[in-house]
N, C-alpha and C positions, 0 to 999 in steps of 0.2 A: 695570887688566886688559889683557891682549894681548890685538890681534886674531887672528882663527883664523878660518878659513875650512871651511864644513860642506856637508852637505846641508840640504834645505830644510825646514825645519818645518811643521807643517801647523797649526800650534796657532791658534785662532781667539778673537779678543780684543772687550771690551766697551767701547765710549765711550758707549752711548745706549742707550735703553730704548726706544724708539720710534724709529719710522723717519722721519728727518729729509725737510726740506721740497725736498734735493735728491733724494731716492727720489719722490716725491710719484706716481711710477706705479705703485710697488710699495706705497704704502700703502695707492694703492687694491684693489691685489688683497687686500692685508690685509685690509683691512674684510667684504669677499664675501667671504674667506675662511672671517672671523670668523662675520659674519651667516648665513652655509649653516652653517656647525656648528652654530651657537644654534638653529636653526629644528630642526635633524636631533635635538639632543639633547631639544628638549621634544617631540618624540613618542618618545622612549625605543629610536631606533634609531641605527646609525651604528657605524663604527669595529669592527664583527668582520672578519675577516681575509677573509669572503667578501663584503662588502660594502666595496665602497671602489671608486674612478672613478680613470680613469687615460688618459689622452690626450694624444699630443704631434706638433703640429702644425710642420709645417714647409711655407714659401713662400722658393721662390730668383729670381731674377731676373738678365739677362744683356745687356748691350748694347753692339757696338761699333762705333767710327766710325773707319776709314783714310782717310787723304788723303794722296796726293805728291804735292806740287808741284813736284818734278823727279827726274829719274831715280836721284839718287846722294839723295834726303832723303826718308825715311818718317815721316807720324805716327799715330799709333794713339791712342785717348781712351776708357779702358772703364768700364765700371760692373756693380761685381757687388750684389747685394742678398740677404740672408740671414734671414726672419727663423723662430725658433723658438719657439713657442707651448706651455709647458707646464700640460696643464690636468690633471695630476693633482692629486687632493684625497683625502689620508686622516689619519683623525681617531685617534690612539690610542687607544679605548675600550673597554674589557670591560663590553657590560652586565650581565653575571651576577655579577662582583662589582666590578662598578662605580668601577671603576680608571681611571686614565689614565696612558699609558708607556708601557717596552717592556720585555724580558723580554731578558739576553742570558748566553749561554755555561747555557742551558737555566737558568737561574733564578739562578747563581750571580752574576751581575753584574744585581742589579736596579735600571731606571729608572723605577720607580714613586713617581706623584705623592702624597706623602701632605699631605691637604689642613690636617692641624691641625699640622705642623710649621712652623714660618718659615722660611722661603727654600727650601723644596721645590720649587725650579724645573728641571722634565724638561723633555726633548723631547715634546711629544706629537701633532705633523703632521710631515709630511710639507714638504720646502721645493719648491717648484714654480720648479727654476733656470729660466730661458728667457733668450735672446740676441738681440738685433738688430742685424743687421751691416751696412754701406753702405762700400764701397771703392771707390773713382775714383783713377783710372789712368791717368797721359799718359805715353806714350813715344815717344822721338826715336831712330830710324834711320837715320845717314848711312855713305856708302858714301866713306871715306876716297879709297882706290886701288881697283883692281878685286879685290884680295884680302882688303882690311883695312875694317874696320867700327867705329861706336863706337856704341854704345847707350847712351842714358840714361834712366833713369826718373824720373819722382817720384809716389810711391801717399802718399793718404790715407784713412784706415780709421776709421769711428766704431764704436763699441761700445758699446750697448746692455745694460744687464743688469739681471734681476729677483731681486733679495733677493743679493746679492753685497754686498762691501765695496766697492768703488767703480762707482757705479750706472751710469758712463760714463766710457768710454776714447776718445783718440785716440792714431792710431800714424800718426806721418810717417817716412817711406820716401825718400831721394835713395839713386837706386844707376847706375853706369856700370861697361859695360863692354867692353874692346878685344876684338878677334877679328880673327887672320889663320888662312884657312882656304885649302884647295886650293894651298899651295906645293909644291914634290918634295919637301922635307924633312918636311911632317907640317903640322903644326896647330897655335896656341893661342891660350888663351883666360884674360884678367885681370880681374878685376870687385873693385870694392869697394863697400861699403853702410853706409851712416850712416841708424840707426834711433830714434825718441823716442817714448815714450809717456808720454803726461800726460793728467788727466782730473780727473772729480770730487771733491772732498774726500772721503777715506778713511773710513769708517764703521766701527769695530771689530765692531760684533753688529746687524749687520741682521737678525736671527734671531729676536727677542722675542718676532714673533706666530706663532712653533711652539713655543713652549714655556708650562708650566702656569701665569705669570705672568698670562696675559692672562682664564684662567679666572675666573668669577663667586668669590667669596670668597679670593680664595690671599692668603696671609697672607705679606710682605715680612719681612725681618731688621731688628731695629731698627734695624742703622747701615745696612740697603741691602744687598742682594744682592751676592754674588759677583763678580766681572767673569766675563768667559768665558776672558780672555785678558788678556796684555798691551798696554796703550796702542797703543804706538809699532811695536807688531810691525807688519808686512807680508808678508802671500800675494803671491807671485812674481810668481804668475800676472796681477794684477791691478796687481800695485805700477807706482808709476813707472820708467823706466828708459832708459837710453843705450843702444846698441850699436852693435858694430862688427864688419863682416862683409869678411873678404880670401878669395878664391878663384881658385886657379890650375888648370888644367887643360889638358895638352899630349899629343901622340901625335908620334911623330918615327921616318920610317920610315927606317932606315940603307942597307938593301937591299933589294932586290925582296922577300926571306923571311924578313927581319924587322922586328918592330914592337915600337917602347918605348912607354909610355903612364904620365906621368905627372901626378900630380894632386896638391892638396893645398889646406887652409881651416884657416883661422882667426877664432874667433868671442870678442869679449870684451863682457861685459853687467855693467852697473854700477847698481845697485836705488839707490834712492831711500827706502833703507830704515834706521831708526834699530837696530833690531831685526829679523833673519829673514834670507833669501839677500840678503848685501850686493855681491858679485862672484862672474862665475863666467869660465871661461876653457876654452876647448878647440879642440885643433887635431892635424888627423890627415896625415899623408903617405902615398900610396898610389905601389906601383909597378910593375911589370910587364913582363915581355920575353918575345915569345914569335918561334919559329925553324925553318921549317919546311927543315930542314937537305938535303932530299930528299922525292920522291912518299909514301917510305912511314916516313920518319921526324920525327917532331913535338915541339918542349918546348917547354911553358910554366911560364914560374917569375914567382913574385911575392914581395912585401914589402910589410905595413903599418903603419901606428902612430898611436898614437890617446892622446892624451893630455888628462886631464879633471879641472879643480881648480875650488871651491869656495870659500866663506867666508859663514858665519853665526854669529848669537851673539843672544842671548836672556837671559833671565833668569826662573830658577827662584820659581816662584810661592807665595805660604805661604797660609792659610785663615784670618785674620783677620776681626773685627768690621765690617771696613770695605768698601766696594762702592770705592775709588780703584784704577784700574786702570792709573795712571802708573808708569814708571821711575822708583824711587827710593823710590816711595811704600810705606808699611804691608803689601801684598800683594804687593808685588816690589822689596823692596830690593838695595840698589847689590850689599850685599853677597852676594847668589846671584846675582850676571851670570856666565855662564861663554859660552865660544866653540867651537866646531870647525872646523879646516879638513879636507876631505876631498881625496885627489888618486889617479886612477887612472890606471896606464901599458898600455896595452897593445899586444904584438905577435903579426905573424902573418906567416908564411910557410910556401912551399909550391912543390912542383913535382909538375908533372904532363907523363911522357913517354909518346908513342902511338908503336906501330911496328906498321907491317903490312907482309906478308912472303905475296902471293899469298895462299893460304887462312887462313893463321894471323895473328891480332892480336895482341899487348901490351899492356896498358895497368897503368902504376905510377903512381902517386898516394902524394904524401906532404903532410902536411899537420901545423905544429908552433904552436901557438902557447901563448902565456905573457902572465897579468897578475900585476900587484903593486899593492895599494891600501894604503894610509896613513890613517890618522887620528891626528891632534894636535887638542892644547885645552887651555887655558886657562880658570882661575875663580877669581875676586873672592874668593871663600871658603868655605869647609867646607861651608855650607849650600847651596850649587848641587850638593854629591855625592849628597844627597837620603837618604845614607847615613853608618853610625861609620866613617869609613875616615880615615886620617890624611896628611896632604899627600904622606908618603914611601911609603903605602902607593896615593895616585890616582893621582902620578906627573904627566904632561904629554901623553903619546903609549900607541899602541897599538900594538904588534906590528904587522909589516908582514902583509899577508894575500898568499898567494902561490897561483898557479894553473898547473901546467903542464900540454899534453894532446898526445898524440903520436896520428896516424893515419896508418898504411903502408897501402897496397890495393895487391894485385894482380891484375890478372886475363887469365887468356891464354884465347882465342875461338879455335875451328878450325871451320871450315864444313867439314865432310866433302862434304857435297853440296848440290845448291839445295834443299833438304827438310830434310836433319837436320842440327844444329850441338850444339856441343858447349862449354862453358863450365867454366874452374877458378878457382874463387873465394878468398883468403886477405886477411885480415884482421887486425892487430894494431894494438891501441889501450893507451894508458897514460898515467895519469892519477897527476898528485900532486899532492894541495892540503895546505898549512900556513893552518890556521885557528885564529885564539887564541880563537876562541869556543868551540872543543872542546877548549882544553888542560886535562889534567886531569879530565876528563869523562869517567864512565862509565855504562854502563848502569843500574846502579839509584840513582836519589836521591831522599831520603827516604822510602824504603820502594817507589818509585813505578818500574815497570820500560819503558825507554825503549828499544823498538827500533829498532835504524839511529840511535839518538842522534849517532854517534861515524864520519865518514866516514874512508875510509880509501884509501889511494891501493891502485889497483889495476891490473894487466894481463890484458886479455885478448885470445885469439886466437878466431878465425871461420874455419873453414875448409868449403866448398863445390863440390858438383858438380854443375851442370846441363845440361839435354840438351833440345835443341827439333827438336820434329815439324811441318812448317808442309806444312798439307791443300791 
């Protein structure tokens, strides 16, 4: 199979039944958790939608220490502290007819426990996320020449978490950066950053004690439950990872009445992940030139770009006899691995001229910008289409998705006098999007009538007349 680069998936995966002895915080909340439900249900209350506890506590903390020990060398040493306390507790319970789950899309998506089924495993709590966070901080400030400076830092950041797939994170941080500031010519500024995150062994389903497994009687599948997920998958947000962070930033004044300003970063993040966001990449240039060519006439014009690519890949899950929640195995085999890559381009420009002429102002505003996103992908076979579609019919790629948006402003201001002024407003906007999600798409399907289903590129004009009284 190719690789192919996506968005992130959110899908959440099973290695354990119970929360391992590296969560050993969170299982004691499990237990309390457990233990106040069992108390609440033998007296036959609990879990109607007016009765349920909800509390989230939060503690920060802030410290810092500078010392020079000479006039061209700074150091700073900080400490931040974070922690969050989530003590909501809600039980899914109807006592009137004495359910446990939840209800969605008004009944038609029901996650109700039924208890004489096997493997009837819902949701039926609530998860009480919470975080605790401790960063320490040392930076070094030397003063090169009288204009030029070099910073460096190195941050470390532990992470704290309750019921997540990895119960604990570390992120080391080395970042430098140059600065020459105050020359006649302008300004700049270069920095780069090397970023790591590593932490506890991955847990696929720290989830178990919100869901109807842990209930008095619940009846298991012969061969073992479900997974939730896949194995080897990886949430981003938590997974391990590299990055790399380039940042430039400059302003360069040519002449007295004008100023260039420009900027520009690059960011590349590299997951640690067998399955789920395995790279991502994005990086924008920004630019700017404004000219104040006289007292009473003014232009600013810009340019931007922004560009943002992906890669993930997964594998499509089947509902077999078996609880194995490996790659390759019974409930994800090789053959439904498929991949996506995603990549969007976007630009933006614009200018904006002011002219004032004694009592009368100007002011034009124009402003155009345009994106194009992509998606390709790749799959092992048939069975990742999750559909009868035939290889010549899924193809490889999607239509390119395309967005343009045009906005003119005018508007001309006359002060008639220090009291009354007067104001002419116009406005023209235009809009064209190509989206293959609406190709072919009309208003009624299946009998079913969808309005605004079908967007459509359009123009319109605003035109305006205002007039102010000032008492």
């Amino acid at each position: 199979m190719g690789s192919v680069l996506g968005c992130p998936f959110r899908r959440e995966r099973v290695l354990q039944r119970h929360v391992s002895e590296r969560h050993a915080a969170a299982a004691h909340d499990q237990r309390r958790l457990l233990a106040r439900g069992s108390r609440q249900l033998e007296h036959g209350r609990r879990a109607q939608p007016s009765d349920r506890e909800g509390a989230i506590r939060t503690i920060t903390g802030f410290a810092q220490l500078r010392w020079t020990p000479k006039p061209t060398l700074g150091v700073t040493i900080e400490a931040r502290y974070r922690d969050e306390d989530n003590d909501t507790d809600y039980l899914a319970y109807n006592p009137l007819t004495m359910e446990y789950g939840y209800m969605g899309l008004d009944g038609a998506l029901s996650r109700i426990y039924v208890p004489t089924i096997p493997g009837s495993n819902m949701l039926i709590r609530n998860v009480p996320f919470a975080t605790d966070e401790l960063k320490l901080t040392s930076k070094l400030d030397y003063r090169i020449a009288s204009r030029t400076r070099l910073n460096v830092s190195v941050a470390h950041e532990e992470t704290e978490r309750s019921y997540r797939e990895a119960a604990r994170s570390n992120d080391d941080i080395i970042e430098a950066q140059l600065s020459s500031t105050g020359q006649e010519w302008g300004t700049v500024r270069v920095s780069y950053a090397f970023a790591v995150r590593s932490g506890s062994p991955y847990v696929s389903d720290p989830y178990g004690f919100a869901r109807s497994e842990t209930l008095p009687g619940y009846i298991p599948r012969p061969g073992g439950d479900l997974p939730l997920t896949l194995g080897p998958f990886r949430k981003y947000d938590v997974a391990d990872r590299n990055e790399h962070n380039v940042k430039f930033q400059s302003n360069f004044i040519p002449s007295e009445r004008e100023d260039i300003q420009l900027t520009g970063s690059y960011r590349r993040a590299d997951y640690d992940a067998g399955y789920g966001l395995k790279t991502l990449d994005t990086y924008d240039v920004n630019v700017s030139y404004s000219n104040q060519f006289s007292n009473a006439l003014t232009l600013v014009a810009f340019y931007g770009y922004q560009f943002h690519q992906s890669e993930t890949s997964t594998i499509a899950g089947l509902r077999t006899a078996s609880s194995d929640d490996s790659a390759g195995g019974p409930n994800y085999p090789f053959s439904n691995a498929w991949g996506e890559s995603a990549r969007d381009a976007n630009h933006v420009l614009g200018a904006d001229l002011h002219y004032q002429m004694e009592n009368l102002t100007l002011d034009l505003n124009y402003l155009f910008s345009t994106a194009t996103s992509g998606f390709a992908y790749a799959y092992s076979g048939l069975g990742a289409l999750g559909s009868a579609l035939t290889p010549l019919e899924a193809g490889t790629t999607f239509p390119d998705q395309q967005f343009d948006h045009h906005v003119l402003e005018a508007v001309l201001g006359w002060a008639y006098s220090e009291r009354i002024s007067f104001r002419w407003y116009y406005r023209l906007e235009h809009e064209q999007l190509d989206d293959f999600h609406y190709t072919g798409l009309t208003n009624v399907i299946g009998n079913h009538v969808l309005d605004g289903s079908v967007p459509e590129a359009y123009t319109a004009h605003v035109v305006g007349f205002f007039s102010q009284y000032r008492f």
